[in-house]
C-alpha positions in Angstrom: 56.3 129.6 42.5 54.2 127.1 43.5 51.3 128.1 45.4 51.1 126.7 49.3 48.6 124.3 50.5 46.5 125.3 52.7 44.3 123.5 55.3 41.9 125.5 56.9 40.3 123.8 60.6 37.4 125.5 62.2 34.6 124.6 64.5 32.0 128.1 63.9 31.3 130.8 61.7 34.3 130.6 58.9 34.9 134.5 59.4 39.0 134.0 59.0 38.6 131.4 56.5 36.4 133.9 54.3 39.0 136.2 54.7 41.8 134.0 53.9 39.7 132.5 51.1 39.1 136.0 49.6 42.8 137.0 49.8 44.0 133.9 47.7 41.1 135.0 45.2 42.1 138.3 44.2 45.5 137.2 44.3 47.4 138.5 47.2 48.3 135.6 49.0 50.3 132.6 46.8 48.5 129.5 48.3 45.6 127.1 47.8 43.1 125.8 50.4 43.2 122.2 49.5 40.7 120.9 52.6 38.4 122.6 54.9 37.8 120.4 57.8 35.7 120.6 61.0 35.1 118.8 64.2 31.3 119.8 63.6 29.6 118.6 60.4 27.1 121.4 61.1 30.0 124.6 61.3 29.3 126.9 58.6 32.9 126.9 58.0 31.9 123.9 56.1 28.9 125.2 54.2 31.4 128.5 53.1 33.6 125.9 51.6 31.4 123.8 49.7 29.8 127.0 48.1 33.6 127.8 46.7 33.9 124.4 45.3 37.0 123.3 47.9 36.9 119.8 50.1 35.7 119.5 53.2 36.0 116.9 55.6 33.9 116.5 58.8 35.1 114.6 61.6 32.8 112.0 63.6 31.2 113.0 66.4 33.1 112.8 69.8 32.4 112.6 73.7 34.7 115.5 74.3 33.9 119.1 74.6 37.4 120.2 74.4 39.4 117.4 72.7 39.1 115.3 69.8 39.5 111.4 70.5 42.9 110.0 69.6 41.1 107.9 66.9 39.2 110.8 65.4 42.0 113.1 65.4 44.5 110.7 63.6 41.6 110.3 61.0 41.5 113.8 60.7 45.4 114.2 60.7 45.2 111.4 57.7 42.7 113.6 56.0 45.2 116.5 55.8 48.3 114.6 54.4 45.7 113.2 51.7 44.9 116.1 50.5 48.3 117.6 50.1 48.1 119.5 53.3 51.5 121.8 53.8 50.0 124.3 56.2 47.3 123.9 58.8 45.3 127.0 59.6 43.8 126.9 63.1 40.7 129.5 61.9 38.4 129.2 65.1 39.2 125.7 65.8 37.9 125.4 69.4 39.5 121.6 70.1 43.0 121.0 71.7 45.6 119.7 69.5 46.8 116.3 70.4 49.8 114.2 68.9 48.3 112.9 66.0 48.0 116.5 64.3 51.2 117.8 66.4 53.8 115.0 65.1 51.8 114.6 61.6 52.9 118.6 60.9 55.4 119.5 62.9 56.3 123.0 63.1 53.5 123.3 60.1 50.5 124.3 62.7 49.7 127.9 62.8 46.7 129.4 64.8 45.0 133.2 65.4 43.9 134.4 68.9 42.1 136.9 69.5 44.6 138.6 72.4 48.5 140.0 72.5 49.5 136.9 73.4 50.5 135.4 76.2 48.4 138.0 77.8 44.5 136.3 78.0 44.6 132.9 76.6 41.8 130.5 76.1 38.5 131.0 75.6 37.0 134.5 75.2 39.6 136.4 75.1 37.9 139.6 74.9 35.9 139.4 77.6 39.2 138.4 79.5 40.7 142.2 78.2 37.4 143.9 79.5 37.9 142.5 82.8 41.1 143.0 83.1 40.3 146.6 81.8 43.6 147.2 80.0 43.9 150.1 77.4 44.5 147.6 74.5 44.8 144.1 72.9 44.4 142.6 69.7 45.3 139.8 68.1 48.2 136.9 67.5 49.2 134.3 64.8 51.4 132.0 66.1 53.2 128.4 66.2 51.1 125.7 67.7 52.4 123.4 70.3 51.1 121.1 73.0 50.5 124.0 75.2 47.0 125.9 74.7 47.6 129.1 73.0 51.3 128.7 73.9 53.8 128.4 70.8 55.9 131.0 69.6 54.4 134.5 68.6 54.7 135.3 64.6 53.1 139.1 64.5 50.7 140.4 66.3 48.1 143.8 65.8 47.0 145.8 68.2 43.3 147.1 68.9 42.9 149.8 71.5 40.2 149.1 74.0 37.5 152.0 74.0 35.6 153.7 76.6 32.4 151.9 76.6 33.0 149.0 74.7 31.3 146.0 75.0 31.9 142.5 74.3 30.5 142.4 71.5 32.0 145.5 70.0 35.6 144.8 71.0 35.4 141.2 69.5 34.0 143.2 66.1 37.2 145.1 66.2 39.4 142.1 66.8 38.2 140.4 64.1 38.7 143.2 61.7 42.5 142.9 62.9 42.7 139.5 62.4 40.9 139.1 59.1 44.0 141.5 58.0 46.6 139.5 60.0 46.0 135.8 58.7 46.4 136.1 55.2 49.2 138.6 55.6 51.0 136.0 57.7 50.4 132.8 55.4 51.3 135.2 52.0 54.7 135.9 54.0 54.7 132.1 55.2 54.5 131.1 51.4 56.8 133.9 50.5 59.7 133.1 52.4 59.6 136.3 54.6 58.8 134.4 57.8 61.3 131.7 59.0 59.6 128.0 59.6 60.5 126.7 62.7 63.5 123.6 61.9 62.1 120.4 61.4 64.3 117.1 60.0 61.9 115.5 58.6 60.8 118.3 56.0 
């Protein structure tokens, strides 16, 4: 079976990409990472890639905290298809996805979030749980639309929230989850075990 290529988008620390990246090493997971990109040439996603030998690309600096520019996102969007690109992994990618990556892989988008979605989405999800002081969350791969944190749920794990937990040590535990979750989902992706959504032109 041919192996499943991967692009892996992230705008931080790499920590799902690692994992992902580690998973396709020892050979659990039947895909290739064929581009590492970034909406910050400075992410150490980036520098994580380049020490495993796999392409990175780095997208031009923007004036939007939350978006990329049409422009820079169809670059980036090109990018992907160059390379090969069958999958997109949203791995800690902070921007909102426009058109130009939405229509370029249609039902081929697939992001983690650290919450039981649609409970807490956005940013710092965590904290979100702490406030709301629920007894657990945890964390979601799913479908990526137009709508933030919004497309159809794949599988989900659950963390139980602790008595004095902070921030800091719920996110830790989250991340544990989803460092299990994302490869587990892309190696059924790959496999067949998980339905793509329809799409007529693929």
């Amino acid at each position: 079976m041919k192996p499943l290529s991967l692009g892996v988008l992230g705008s931080g620390k790499g920590s799902n990409f690692v994992a992902l990246a580690e998973a396709i090493r020892l050979g659990e997971v039947p895909a290739e990472i064929v581009l590492v990109a970034s909406d910050r040439a400075d992410a150490a996603i980036l520098a994580l890639a380049r020490e495993r030998k796999m392409a990175v690309y780095a997208c031009r600096r923007g004036a939007f905290r939350t978006k990329l520019e049409p422009e820079i996102e169809r670059d980036l969007a090109q990018a992907l298809a160059s390379a090969g690109v069958e999958l997109v992994v949203l791995a800690g990618y902070m921007r909102v996805l426009k058109s130009s990556l939405l229509e370029k892989f249609p039902g081929r988008i697939i992001n983690i979030h650290p919450s039981l979605l649609p409970s807490f989405p956005g940013l710092h999800a965590w904290e979100q749980a702490l406030k709301a002081r629920v007894e657990q969350t945890g964390c979601t791969v799913h479908w990526v639309n137009e709508q933030v944190d919004g497309g159809s749920v794949i599988r989900q794990v659950k963390v139980p929230v602790r008595t004095g937990d902070t921030p800091e040590s719920l996110h830790a535990r989250i991340q544990e989850a989803e460092h299990r979750l994302l490869p587990e989902v892309v190696r059924d992706l790959a496999e067949g075990r998980i339905p793509w959504p329809e799409d007529p032109r693929r």
